[in-house]
N, C-alpha and C positions, 0 to 999 in steps of 0.2 A: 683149105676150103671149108666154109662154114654154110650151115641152113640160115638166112634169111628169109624175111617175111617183103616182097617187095609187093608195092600199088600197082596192080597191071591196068586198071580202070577205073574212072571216077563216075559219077551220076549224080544228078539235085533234079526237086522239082519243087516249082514255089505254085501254090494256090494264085486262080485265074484276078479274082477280088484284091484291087490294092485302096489301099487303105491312106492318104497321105495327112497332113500334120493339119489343111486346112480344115481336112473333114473332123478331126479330130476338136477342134476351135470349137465346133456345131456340136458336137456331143459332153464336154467339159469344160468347165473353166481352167483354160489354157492358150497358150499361145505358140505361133509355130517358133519364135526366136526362145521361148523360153523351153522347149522340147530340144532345139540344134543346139542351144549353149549345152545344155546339163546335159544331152545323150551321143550329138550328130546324127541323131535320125531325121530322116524328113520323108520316108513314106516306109509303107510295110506292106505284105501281105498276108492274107486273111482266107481260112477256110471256110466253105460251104459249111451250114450246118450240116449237112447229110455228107458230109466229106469227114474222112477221119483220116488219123493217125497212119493206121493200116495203109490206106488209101495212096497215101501221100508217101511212105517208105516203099511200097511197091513200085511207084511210076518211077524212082531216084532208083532204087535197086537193077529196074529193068534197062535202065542207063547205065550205069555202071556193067552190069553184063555184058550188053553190046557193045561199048568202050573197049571192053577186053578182050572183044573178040573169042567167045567162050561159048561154049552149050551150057545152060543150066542144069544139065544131068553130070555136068563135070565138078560141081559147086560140093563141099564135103559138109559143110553149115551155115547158119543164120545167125546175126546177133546184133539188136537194136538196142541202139540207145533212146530210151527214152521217159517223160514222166508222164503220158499223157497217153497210158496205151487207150485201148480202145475197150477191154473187155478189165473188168481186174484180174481175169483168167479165162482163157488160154493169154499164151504170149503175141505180142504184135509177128516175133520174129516166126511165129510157125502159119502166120496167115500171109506173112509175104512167103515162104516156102511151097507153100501151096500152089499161091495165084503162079509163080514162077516156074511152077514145077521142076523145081527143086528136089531131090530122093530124099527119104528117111537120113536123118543123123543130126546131129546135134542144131536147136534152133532154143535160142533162150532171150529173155530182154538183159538189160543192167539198167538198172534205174540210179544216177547220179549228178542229176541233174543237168547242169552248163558242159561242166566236167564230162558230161557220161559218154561222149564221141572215144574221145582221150582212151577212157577205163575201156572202155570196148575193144580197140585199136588193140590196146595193152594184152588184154584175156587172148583175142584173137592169135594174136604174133605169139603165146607162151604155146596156145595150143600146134601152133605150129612148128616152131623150134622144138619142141617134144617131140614131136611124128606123129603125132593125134589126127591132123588134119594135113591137106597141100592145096585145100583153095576157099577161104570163108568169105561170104558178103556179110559186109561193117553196113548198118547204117544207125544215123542218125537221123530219128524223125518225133517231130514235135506237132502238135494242136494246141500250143499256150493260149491262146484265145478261148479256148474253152475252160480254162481257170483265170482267168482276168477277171477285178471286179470293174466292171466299164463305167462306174464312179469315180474311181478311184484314179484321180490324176496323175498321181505320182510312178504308179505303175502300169494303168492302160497304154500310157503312150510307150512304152518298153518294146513290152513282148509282141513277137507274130509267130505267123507259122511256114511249115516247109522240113523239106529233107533233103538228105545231101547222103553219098552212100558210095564205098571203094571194094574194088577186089582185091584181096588179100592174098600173096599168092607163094604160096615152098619155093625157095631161089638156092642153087649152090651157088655163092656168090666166093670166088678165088681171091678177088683182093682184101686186103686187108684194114681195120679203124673204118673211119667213116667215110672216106674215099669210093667203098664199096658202096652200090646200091641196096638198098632195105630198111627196116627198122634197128635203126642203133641203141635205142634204151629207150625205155618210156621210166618216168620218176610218179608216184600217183599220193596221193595223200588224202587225208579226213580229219577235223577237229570237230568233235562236236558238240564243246561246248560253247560252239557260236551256232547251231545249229537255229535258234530262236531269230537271227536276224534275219534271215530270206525262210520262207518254209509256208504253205498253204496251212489253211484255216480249217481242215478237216484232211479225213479221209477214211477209208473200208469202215476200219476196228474202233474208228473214235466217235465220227458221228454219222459218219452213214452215208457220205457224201464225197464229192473230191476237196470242194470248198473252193478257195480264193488265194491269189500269191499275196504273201504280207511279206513287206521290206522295210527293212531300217538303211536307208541307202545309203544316209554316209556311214555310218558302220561298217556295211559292204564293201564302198566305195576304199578305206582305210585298209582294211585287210586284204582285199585287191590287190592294191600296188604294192602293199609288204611280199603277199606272200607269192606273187608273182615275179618278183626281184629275185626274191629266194631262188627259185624254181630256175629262172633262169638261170643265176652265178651255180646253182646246182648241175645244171645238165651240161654246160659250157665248161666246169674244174672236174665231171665225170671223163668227157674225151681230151684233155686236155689239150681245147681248142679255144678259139677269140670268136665275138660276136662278128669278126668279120669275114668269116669261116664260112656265117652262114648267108644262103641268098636269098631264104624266102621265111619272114617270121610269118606264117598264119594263127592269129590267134583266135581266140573265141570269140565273136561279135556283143558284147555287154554295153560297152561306152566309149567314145571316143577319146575320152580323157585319161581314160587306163589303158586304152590301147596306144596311144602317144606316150603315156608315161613309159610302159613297157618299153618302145624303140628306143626313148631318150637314155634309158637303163643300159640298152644294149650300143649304144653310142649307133645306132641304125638310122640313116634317112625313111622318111614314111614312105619315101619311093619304091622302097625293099619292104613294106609291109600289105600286105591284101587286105583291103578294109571295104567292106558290104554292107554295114552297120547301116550306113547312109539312107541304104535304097531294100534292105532287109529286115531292120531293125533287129533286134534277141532275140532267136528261135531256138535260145534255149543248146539243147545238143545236137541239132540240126547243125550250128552258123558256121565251124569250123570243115566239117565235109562238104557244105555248100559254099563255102570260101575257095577251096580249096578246088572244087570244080570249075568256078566262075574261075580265079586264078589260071586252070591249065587249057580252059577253052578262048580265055583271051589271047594267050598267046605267051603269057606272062613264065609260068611256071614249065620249066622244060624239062626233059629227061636227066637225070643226071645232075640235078639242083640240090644241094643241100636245105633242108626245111625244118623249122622248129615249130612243134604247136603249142597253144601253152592256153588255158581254160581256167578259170574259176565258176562253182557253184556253188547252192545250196546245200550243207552238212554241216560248217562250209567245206567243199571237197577242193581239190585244187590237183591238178596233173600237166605232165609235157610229155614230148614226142620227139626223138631227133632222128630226122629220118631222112635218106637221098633217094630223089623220086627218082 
């Protein structure tokens, strides 16, 4: 018998404002066939100005608690992903602690961009398997909308926002490999010297500001599929199992076109993949917790399901998850 890290509860919540490809026509030189070929988006949502970060990881938190059927006084920490907190100090994670109420102990962000659901998940489940913790709320929550240059065609039509948010929870789990319910390995990576291809145009210590997303997208787009191929033949020769092992890829929401490449990779039908991209667009470290709920409230993703998640960001970071919900 081993400690496992199992999802007892999922939560998302996406901003009231949607945002779709036609409105987008009205504000840029763009078009909606040319945003579905390069991305598969065709609508987003969109925060309030007076809507933040915070905001938006508390309503997906407070879902996920009740999900799991839990008191918040039962909760041992806090940990958001995300790039878009609210203050550049304190952390997003100790204002959702508050509004939750939540007790004193550990509440931190990780800031890793696309990736940083992924790197969250990972910290959370080590703190667990150690005995540090037996219950942490993961979220992922984004406001990319308030780093977008809304000139900029190439990457306003990308991003949105929202969050998406699981309980984390201590499991003695008897069976053994991955058969067993929990987190089976997470694999997390960084190279940075691609760090220049996706990465905003400011921040605190440089100019004062948050700034703007600057991409070089087929750049991105190139390293993407490489290093997502990777990742995958990695975590697949780690349990030494088949793509066909697994039932549910969720990946990060960035493109359509690297999200297909990925399946083709794993010899997987799209039918076996969760894609939001469509009706969500990139929110960034939000898309995979918000995938991942849409996924278990459809009906889709059931107890007992084997799941791979698998993320690229900004660093460029890049990270997976092999995990039986």
């Amino acid at each position: 018998m081993s400690i496992k890290s199992i999802i007892t509860g999922t939560g998302s919540y996406l901003p009231e404002k949607i945002l779709t490809n036609a409105d987008l026509e009205k504000m840029v030189d763009t078009t909606d066939e040319w945003i579905v070929q390069r991305s598969g988006i065709q609508q987003r949502h969109i925060a309030s100005p007076d809507q933040t970060t915070g905001d938006m990881a508390i309503n997906a938190g407070r879902m996920a608690v009740q999900s799991a059927g839990i008191d918040p006084s039962h909760i041992d920490g806090v940990i958001v992903a995300t790039t878009t907190p609210d203050n550049t100090f304190p952390s997003v994670a100790v204002k959702v602690q508050a509004a939750l109420g939540i007790p004193p102990g550990l509440a931190f962000d990780i800031q890793a961009v696309c990736t940083g659901f992924v790197y969250a998940l990972s910290v959370a489940d080590n703190f667990i398997k150690a005995g540090q913790a037996k219950r942490i709320l993961v979220i992922g929550a984004e406001k990319m909308s308030s780093i977008v240059n809304w000139q900029d065609r190439t990457t306003c039509v990308l991003f949105a926002d929202g969050a998406g948010a699981v309980i984390l929870e201590s499991h003695d789990e008897p069976t053994p490999g991955v058969a067993g319910r929990g987190i089976h390995s997470t694999h997390l990576y960084a190279n940075g010297h691609h760090r220049d291809i996706l990465m905003t145009s400011g921040g605190p210590s440089s100019t004062g500001k948050a700034g703007h997303i600057l991409m070089e997208g087929k750049e991105v787009f190139k390293y993407a599929v490489n290093y997502m191929a990777d990742i995958v033949d990695e975590t697949l020769a780690y349990h030494g199992i088949t793509s066909a092992d697994i039932d549910w890829l969720v990946p990060h929401q960035a493109n359509i076109r690297i999200i297909e490449s990925t399946a083709k990779k794993l010899d997987m039908p799209m039918e076996r993949v969760i894609v939001t991209i469509d009706h969500h667009g990139n929110t960034s470290a939000a898309s995979i917790p918000l995938a991942l709920d849409e996924g278990v409230r459809a009906g889709k993703i059931k107890r007992g399901d084997l799941l791979l998640f698998e993320a690229l960001g900004g660093g460029l970071t890049w990270g997976s998850a092999l995990l039986r919900f």
